[in-house]
C-alpha positions in Angstrom: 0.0 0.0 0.0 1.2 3.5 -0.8 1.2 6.1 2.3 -1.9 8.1 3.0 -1.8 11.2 5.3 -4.2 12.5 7.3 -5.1 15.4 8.9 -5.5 14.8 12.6 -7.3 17.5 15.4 -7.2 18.3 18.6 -8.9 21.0 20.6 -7.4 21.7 24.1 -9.9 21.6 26.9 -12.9 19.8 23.9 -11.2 16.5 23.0 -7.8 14.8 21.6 -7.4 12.6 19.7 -5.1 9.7 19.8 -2.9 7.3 17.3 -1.6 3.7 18.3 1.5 2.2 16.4 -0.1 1.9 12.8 0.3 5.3 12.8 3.3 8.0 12.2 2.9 11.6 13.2 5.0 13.7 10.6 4.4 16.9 11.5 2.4 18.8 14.1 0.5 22.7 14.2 -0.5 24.9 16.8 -3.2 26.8 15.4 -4.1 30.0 17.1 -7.2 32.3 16.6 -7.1 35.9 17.0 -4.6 35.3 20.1 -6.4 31.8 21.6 -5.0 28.7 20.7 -8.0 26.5 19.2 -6.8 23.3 18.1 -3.5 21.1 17.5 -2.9 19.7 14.2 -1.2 16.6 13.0 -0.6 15.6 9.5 0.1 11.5 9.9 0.7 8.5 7.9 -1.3 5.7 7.8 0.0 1.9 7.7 -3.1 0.5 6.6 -6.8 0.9 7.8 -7.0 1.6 11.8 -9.0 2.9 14.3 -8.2 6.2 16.2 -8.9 7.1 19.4 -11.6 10.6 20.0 -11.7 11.2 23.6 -13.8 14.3 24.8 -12.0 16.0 28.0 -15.5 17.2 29.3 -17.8 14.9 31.3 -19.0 12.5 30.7 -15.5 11.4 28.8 -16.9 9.7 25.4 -14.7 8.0 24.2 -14.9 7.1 20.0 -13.1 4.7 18.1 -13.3 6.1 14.6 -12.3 4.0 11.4 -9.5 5.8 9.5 -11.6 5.1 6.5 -13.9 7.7 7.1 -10.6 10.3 7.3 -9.8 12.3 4.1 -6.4 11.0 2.5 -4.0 12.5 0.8 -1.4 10.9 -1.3 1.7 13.3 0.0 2.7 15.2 3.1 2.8 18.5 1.0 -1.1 18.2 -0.3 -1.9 17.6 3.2 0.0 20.7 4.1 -2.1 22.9 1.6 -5.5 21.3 2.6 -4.1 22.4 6.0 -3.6 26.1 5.0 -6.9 26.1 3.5 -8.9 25.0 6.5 -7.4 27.5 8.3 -7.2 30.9 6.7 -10.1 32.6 6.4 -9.6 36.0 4.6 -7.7 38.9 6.3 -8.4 37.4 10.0 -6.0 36.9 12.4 -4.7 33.5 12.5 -1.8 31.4 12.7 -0.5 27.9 12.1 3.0 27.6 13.3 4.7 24.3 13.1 6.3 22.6 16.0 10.0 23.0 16.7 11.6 18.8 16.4 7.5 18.0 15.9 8.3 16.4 12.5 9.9 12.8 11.5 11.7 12.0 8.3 9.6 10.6 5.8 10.3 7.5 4.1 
């Protein structure tokens, strides 16, 4: 099987989401929202179909195992990238998506 990215989100204080071994984070985003930090991205690579792990931080703590195959996929770490840039700029408002400092592993 080729490698598929996804896109993979977080938001502090809402719910995180978690990856088991079948899964390689590449690269990971803060993403900040007129000065508040929203959500934490991570663009990953799949080894085959899996399950990932959605875990609200608010009572009453669901917990969700979602199929990978209901993720969009991207064939490349840079189209995941600009679908990244997409979903977060909106216009002339303030926003930023910085990458984490040693966040990133080689790719393969």
């Amino acid at each position: 099987m080729d490698s598929l990215y996804v896109i993979l989100t977080t938001k502090p204080g809402v719910f995180r989401t978690e990856v088991g071994d079948d899964v390689d984070i590449i690269e990971t985003y803060d993403y900040v929202f007129y000065g508040r930090a929203l959500a934490v991205f991570r663009i990953a690579r799949l080894h085959g179909d899996t399950r990932l792990v959605v875990t609200e931080e608010t009572p009453p703590y669901v917990v969700n195992r979602v199929p990978s195959k209901f993720l969009e996929k991207f064939a490349s770490v840079e189209a995941a990238r600009k679908e990244l840039a997409h979903l977060t700029r909106f216009g002339s408002m303030e926003s930023t998506l910085t990458l984490r400092a040693g966040a990133a592993v080689a790719e393969h």
